[in-house]
C-alpha positions as CSV (number, residue, x, y, z in Angstrom):
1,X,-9.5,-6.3,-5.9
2,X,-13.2,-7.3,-5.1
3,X,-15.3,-4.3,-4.4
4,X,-15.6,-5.4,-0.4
5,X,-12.5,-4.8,-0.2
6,X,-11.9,-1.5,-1.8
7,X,-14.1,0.0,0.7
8,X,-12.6,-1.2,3.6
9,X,-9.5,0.2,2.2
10,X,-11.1,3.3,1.1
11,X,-12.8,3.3,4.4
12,X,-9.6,3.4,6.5
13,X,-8.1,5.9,4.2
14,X,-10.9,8.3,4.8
15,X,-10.7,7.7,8.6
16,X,-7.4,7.9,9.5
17,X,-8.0,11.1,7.1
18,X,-11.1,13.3,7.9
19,X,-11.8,11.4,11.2
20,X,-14.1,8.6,11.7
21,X,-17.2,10.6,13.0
22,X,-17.0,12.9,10.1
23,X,-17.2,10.1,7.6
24,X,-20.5,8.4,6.2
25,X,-21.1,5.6,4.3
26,X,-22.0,8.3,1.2
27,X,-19.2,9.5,1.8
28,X,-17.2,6.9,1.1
29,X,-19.4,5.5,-1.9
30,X,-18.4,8.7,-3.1
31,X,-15.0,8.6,-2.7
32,X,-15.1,5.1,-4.5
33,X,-17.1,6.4,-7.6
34,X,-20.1,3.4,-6.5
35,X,-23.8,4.4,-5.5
36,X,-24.5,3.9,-1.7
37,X,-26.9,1.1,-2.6
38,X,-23.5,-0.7,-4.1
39,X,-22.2,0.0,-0.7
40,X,-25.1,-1.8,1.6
41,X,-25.0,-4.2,-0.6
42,X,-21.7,-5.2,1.2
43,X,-22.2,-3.5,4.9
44,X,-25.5,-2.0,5.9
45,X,-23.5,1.4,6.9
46,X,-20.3,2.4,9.0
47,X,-21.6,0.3,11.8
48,X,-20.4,-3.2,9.7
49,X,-17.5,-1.5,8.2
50,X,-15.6,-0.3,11.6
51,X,-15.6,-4.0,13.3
52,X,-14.3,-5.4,10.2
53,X,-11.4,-2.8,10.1
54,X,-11.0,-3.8,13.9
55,X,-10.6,-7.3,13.5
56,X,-8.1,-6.8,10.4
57,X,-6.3,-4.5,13.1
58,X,-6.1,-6.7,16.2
59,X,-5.2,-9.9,13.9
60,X,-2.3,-8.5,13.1
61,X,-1.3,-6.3,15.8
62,X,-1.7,-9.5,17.9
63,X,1.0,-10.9,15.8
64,X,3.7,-8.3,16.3
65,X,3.0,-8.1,19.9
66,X,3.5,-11.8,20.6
67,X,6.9,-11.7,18.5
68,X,9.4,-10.9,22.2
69,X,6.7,-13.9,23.5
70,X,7.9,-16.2,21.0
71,X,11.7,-15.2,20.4
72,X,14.3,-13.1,22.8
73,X,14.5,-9.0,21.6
74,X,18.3,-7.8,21.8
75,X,19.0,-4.3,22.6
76,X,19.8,-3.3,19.2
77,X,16.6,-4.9,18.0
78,X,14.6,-2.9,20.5
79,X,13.9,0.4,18.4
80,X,13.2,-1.5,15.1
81,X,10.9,-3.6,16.8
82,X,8.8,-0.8,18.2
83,X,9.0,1.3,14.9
84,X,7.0,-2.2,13.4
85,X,4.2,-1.4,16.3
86,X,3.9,2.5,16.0
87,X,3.8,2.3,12.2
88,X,1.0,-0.4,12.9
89,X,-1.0,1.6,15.3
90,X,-0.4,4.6,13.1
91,X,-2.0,3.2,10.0
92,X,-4.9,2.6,12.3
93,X,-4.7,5.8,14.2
94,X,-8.4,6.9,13.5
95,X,-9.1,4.2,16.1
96,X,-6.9,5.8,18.7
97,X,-7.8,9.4,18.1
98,X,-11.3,8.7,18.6
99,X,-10.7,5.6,21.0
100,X,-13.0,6.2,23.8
101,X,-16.0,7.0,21.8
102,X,-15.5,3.8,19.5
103,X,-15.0,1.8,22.5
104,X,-18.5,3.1,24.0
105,X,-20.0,2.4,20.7
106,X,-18.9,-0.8,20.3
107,X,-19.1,-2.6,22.9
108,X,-17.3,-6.2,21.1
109,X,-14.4,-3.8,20.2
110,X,-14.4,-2.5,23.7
111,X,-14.2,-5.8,25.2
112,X,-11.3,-7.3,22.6
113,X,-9.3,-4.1,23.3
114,X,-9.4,-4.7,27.0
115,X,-7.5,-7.8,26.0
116,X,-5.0,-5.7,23.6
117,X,-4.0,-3.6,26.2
118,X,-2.9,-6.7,28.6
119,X,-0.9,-8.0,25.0
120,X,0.5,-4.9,25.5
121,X,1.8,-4.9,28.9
122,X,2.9,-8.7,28.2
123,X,5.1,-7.7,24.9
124,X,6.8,-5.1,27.1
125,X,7.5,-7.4,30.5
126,X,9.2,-9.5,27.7
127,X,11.0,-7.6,26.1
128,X,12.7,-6.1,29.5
129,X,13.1,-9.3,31.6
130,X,15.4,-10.4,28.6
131,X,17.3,-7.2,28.6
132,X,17.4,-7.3,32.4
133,X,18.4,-11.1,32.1
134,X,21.1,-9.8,29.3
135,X,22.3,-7.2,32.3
136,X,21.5,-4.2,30.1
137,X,19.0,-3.1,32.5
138,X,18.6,-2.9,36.3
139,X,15.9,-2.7,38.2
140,X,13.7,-5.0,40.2
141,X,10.1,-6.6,39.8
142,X,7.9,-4.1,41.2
143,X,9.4,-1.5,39.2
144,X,10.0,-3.6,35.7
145,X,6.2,-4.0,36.1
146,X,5.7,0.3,36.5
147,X,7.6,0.9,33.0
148,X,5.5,-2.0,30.7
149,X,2.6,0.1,31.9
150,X,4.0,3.1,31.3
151,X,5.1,1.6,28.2
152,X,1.6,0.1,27.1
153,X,-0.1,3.7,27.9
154,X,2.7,5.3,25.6
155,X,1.4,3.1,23.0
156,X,-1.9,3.9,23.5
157,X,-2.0,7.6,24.0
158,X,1.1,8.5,21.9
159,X,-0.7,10.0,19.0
160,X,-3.6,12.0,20.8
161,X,-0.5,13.3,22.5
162,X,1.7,14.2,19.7
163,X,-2.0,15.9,18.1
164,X,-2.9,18.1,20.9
165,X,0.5,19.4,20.6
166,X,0.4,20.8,17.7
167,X,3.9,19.1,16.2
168,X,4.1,19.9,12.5
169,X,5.9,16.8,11.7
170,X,6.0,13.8,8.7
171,X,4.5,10.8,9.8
172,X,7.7,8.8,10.0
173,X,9.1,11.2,12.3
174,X,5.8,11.1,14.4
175,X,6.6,7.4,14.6
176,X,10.0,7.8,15.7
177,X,9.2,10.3,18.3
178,X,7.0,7.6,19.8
179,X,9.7,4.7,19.9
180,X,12.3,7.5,21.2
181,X,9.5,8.4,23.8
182,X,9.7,4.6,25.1
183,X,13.4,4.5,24.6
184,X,13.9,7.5,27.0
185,X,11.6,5.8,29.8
186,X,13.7,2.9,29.9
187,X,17.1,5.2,30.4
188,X,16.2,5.7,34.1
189,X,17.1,1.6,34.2
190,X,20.2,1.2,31.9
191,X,23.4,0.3,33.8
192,X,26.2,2.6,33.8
193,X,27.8,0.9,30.8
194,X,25.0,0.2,29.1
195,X,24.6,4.6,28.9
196,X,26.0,4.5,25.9
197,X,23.3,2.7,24.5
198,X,20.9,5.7,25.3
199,X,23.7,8.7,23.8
200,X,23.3,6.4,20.1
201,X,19.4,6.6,20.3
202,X,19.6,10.0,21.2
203,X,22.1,10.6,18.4
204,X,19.8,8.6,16.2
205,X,16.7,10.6,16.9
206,X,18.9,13.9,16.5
207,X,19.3,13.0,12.9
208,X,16.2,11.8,12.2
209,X,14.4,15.6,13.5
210,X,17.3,17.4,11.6
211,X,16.8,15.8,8.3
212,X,13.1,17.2,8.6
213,X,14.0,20.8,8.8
């Protein structure tokens, strides 16, 4: 692996760690065993590194999000799919925990993230028009358009949630919390056969927080 790349690995590792703002580029020269001058030699400080980890991020968060644009989402494919965009956002979650004082920081990633968020909303009017289409759900424009916001702003505030808190909990099961967080907002708008449906991800989630104790 080329040496640019180790520290933008090395780099996330240490964020999503320690915190972004209490990481410096010494620090993670150190962490790789290089001298800081090694370091500039590939990004003149923190202030190269973070965009590039942005850009890595959105490319393929962009991806996953335009999947229900490009091919219809099932019901039963609903809680694997959004355990694929909590893990994402997770293994970026020094962005999120810090979010609004990158965004002031950096004003490109400010502007690119506006245009995440509306991905966002998107992926989840998608994903419920097909399962209202499929009769799994009911409920009518106005408020199908209510839950992919309250669905995008799950996604993004999930994890300073989950930290402020306090849960003691593996990261896996901080990722299934989110889904089942999304999963219980749409139960409001499942049809009275479709209840069933809720009982198995309630079920599911059961396990899942049992097996941790």
């Amino acid at each position: 692996m080329k040496t640019r790349d180790k520290i933008l690995l090395s780099s996330l590792a240490l964020f999503n760690t320690d915190g972004e703002p209490n990481v410096t580029a010494v620090d993670i020269a150190n962490e790789l065993d290089i001298s800081p001058g090694n370091l500039y030699y590939h990004f003149h400080g923190k202030d190269e590194i973070i965009p590039e980890l942005y850009a890595a991020f959105e490319l393929e968060l962009i991806d996953i999000l335009s999947a229900p644009l490009q091919k219809n989402l099932g019901a039963q494919d609903t809680w694997f799919y959004l355990y694929i965009v909590f893990e994402h956002i997770f293994n970026h979650r020094y962005l999120y925990r810090n979010l609004n004082d990158i965004l002031q920081r950096y004003p490109q990633i400010a502007k690119k993230f506006s245009k995440l968020l509306e991905l966002k909303v998107q992926a989840a009017r998608a994903v419920t028009l097909e399962l209202r289409s499929q009769n799994f759900l009911d409920l009518d424009d106005l408020q199908l358009e209510r839950l992919c916001d309250n669905i995008a702003m799950s996604l993004t505030f999930w994890l300073n949630y989950t930290h402020l808190r306090g849960r003691n909990i593996s990261n896996e099961m901080m990722i299934h919390q989110g889904v089942f967080q999304i999963m219980s907002l749409v139960t409001e708008h499942l049809r009275p056969e479709y209840r069933y449906f809720y009982d198995e991800c309630c079920a599911l989630f059961e396990a899942l927080a049992q097996s941790e104790t």
